[in-house]
C-alpha positions as CSV (number, residue, x, y, z in Angstrom):
1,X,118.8,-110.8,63.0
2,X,118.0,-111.0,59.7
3,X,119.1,-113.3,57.2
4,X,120.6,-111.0,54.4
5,X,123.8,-109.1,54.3
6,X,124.1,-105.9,56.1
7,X,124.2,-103.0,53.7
8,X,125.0,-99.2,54.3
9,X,121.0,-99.1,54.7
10,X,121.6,-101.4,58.0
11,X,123.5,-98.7,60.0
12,X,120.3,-96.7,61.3
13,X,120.0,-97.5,64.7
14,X,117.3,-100.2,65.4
15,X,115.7,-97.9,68.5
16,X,115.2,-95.1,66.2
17,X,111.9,-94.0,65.4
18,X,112.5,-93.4,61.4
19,X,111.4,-96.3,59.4
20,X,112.4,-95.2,56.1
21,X,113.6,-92.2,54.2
22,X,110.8,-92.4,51.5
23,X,107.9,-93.0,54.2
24,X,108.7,-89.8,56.8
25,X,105.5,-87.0,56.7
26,X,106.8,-83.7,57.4
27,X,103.5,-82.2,57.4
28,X,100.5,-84.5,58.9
29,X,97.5,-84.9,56.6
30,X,95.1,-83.2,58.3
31,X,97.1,-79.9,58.6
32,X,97.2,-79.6,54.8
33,X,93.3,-79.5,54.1
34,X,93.0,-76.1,56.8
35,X,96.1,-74.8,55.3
36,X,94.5,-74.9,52.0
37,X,91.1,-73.4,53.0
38,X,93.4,-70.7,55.1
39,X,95.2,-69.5,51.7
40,X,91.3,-69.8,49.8
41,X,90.1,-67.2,52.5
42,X,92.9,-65.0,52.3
43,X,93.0,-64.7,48.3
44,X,89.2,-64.7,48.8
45,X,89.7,-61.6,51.2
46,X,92.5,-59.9,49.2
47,X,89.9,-59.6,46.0
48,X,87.0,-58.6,47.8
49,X,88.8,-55.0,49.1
50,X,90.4,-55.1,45.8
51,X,86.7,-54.6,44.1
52,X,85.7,-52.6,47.0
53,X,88.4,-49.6,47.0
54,X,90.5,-50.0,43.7
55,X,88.0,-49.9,41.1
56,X,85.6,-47.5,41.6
57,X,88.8,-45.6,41.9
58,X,89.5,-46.8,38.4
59,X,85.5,-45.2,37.3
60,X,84.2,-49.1,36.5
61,X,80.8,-49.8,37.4
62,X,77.3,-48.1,37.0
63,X,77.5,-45.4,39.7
64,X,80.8,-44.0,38.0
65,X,79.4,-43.7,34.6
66,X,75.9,-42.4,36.0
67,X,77.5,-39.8,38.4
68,X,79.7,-37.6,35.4
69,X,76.3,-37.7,33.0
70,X,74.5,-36.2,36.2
71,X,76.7,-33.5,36.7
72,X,77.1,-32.6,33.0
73,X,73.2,-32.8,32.5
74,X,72.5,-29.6,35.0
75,X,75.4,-27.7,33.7
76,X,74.5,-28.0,30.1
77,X,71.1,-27.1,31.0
78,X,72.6,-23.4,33.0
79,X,75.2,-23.0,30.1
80,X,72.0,-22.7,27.8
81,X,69.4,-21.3,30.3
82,X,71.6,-17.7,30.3
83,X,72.1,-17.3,26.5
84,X,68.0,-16.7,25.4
85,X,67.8,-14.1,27.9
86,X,70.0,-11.6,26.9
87,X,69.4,-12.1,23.3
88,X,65.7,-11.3,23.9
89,X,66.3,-8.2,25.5
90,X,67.7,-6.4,22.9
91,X,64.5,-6.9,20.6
92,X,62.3,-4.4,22.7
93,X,65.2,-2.0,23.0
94,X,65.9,-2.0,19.0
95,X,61.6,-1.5,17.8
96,X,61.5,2.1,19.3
97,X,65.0,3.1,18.1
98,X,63.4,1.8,14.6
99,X,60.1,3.9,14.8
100,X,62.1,7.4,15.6
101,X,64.8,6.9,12.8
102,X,62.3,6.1,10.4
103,X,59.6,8.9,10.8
104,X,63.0,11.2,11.2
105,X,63.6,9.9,7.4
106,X,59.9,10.5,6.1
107,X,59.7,13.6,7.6
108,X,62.4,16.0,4.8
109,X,61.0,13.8,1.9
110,X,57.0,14.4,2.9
111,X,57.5,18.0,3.2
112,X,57.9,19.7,-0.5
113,X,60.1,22.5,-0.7
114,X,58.8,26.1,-0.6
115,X,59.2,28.2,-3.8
116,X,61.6,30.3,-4.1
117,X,60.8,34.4,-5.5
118,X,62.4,35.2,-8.0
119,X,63.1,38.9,-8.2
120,X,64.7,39.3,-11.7
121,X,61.1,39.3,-12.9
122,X,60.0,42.6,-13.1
123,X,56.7,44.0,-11.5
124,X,54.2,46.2,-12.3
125,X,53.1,48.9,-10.7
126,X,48.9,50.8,-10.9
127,X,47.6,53.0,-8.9
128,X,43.9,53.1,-8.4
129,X,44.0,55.2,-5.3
130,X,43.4,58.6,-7.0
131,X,46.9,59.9,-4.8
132,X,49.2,61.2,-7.1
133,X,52.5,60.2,-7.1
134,X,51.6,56.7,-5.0
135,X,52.7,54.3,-8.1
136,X,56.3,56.2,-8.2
137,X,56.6,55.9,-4.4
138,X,55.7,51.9,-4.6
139,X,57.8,51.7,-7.0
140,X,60.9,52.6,-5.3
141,X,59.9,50.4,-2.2
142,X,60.1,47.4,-4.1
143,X,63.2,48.4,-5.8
144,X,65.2,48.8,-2.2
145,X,64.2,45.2,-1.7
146,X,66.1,44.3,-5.1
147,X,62.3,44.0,-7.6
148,X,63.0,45.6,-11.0
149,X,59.5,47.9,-12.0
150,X,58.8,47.2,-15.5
151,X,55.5,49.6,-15.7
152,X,54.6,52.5,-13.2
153,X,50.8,53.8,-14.3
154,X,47.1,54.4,-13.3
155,X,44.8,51.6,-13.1
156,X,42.2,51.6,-16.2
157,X,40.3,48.8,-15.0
158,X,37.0,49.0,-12.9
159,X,37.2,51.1,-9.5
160,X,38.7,48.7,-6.7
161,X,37.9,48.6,-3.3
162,X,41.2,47.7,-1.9
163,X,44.7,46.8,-3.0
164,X,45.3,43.6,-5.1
165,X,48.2,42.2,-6.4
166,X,47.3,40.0,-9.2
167,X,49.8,37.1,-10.7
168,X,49.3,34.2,-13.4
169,X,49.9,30.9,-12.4
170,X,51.7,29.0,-9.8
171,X,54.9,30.2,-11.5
172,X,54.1,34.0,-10.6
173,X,52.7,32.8,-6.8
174,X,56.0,32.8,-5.2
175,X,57.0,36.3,-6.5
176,X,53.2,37.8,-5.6
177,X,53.5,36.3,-2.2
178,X,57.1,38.3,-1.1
179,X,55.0,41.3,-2.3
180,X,52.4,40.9,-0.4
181,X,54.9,40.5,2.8
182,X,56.5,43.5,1.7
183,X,53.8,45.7,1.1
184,X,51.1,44.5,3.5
185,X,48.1,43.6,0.6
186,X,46.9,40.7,1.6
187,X,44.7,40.3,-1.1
188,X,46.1,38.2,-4.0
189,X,44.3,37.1,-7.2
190,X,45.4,34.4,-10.0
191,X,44.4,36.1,-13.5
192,X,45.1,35.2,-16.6
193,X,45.0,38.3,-18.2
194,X,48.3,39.6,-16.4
195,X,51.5,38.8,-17.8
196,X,53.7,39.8,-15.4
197,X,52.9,40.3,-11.1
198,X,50.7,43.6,-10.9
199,X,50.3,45.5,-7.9
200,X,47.3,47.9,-7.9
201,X,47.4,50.3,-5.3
202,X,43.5,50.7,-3.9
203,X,42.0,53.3,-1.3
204,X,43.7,53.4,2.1
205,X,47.2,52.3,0.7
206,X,49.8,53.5,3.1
């Protein structure tokens, strides 16, 4: 027994196996160290597959920024690989449209225009056949073709072995020309000394 007072401290039975409220262990030391390397492993665990499936989900890391600049690099390259071709193609296609629409232009301006008789100038009219009556009759050939006869006569010059039709200058060529046509002479001479288109009938003149 002991030699203090009994207190409310006292009434735990002697036999029991508690010794004291403040020394009882509800866990024993040695289950505490494994516990804690048990909850180190599982965190340890939990972060591992975290890294492993949630964040190249999330595109961090060098094969998800690689694998977009990739795929972009071919693309760009077909995008532009199609555009030169077609824009080449027209420039053969457009040089011989160019050639025909350009010699079609030269062409009207390189030609000079024709010129034109003009039959209000009046003709005259020799004969130098020795057929009477031949300047009269050429005379009113012309005239059903629209000429006006300023002169119907005998030519004075020197004998002629065919049929001329004489003109002065280029001005007169157009006019002695459409006579010729008319008349079949095909013999044409420039002379000054005419003034206006003469046609001399020669020998054979039909």
């Amino acid at each position: 027994m002991s030699q203090y007072p009994r207190d409310e401290f006292d009434k735990v039975p002697e036999t029991s196996t508690r010794q004291g409220v403040h020394r009882e262990r509800l866990i024993p030391a040695r289950s505490s160290g494994i516990g804690l390397i048990i909850t180190v492993g599982v965190l340890a665990l939990l972060v591992g597959l975290a890294a492993y499936f949630v964040l190249p989900r999330l595109g961090i890391g060098a094969d998800g920024n690689a694998s977009p600049m990739a795929s972009e690099t071919p693309g760009a390259e077909s995008s532009e690989s199609p555009e030169p071709s077609p824009s080449e193609t027209p420039s053969p296609s457009q040089s011989p449209s160019a050639t025909p629409s350009s010699s079609a232009e030269e062409t009207p301006s390189a030609t000079p225009s024709a010129p034109v008789a003009d039959k209000t100038q009046p003709v005259v009219v020799l004969n130098a056949s020795g057929v009477s009556g031949l300047g009269a009759s050429i005379s009113a050939r012309i005239g059903a073709d629209g000429w006006a006869t300023a002169q119907v006569g005998n030519w004075a010059g020197t004998p002629l072995q065919t049929s001329v039709i004489f003109y002065n200058g280029e001005a007169q060529r157009a006019n002695a020309e459409e006579l010729s046509a008319l008349l079949g002479i095909p013999t044409l001479s420039d002379s000054p000394e005419f003034s206006n288109v003469t046609v001399v009938a020669g020998p054979g003149f039909q």
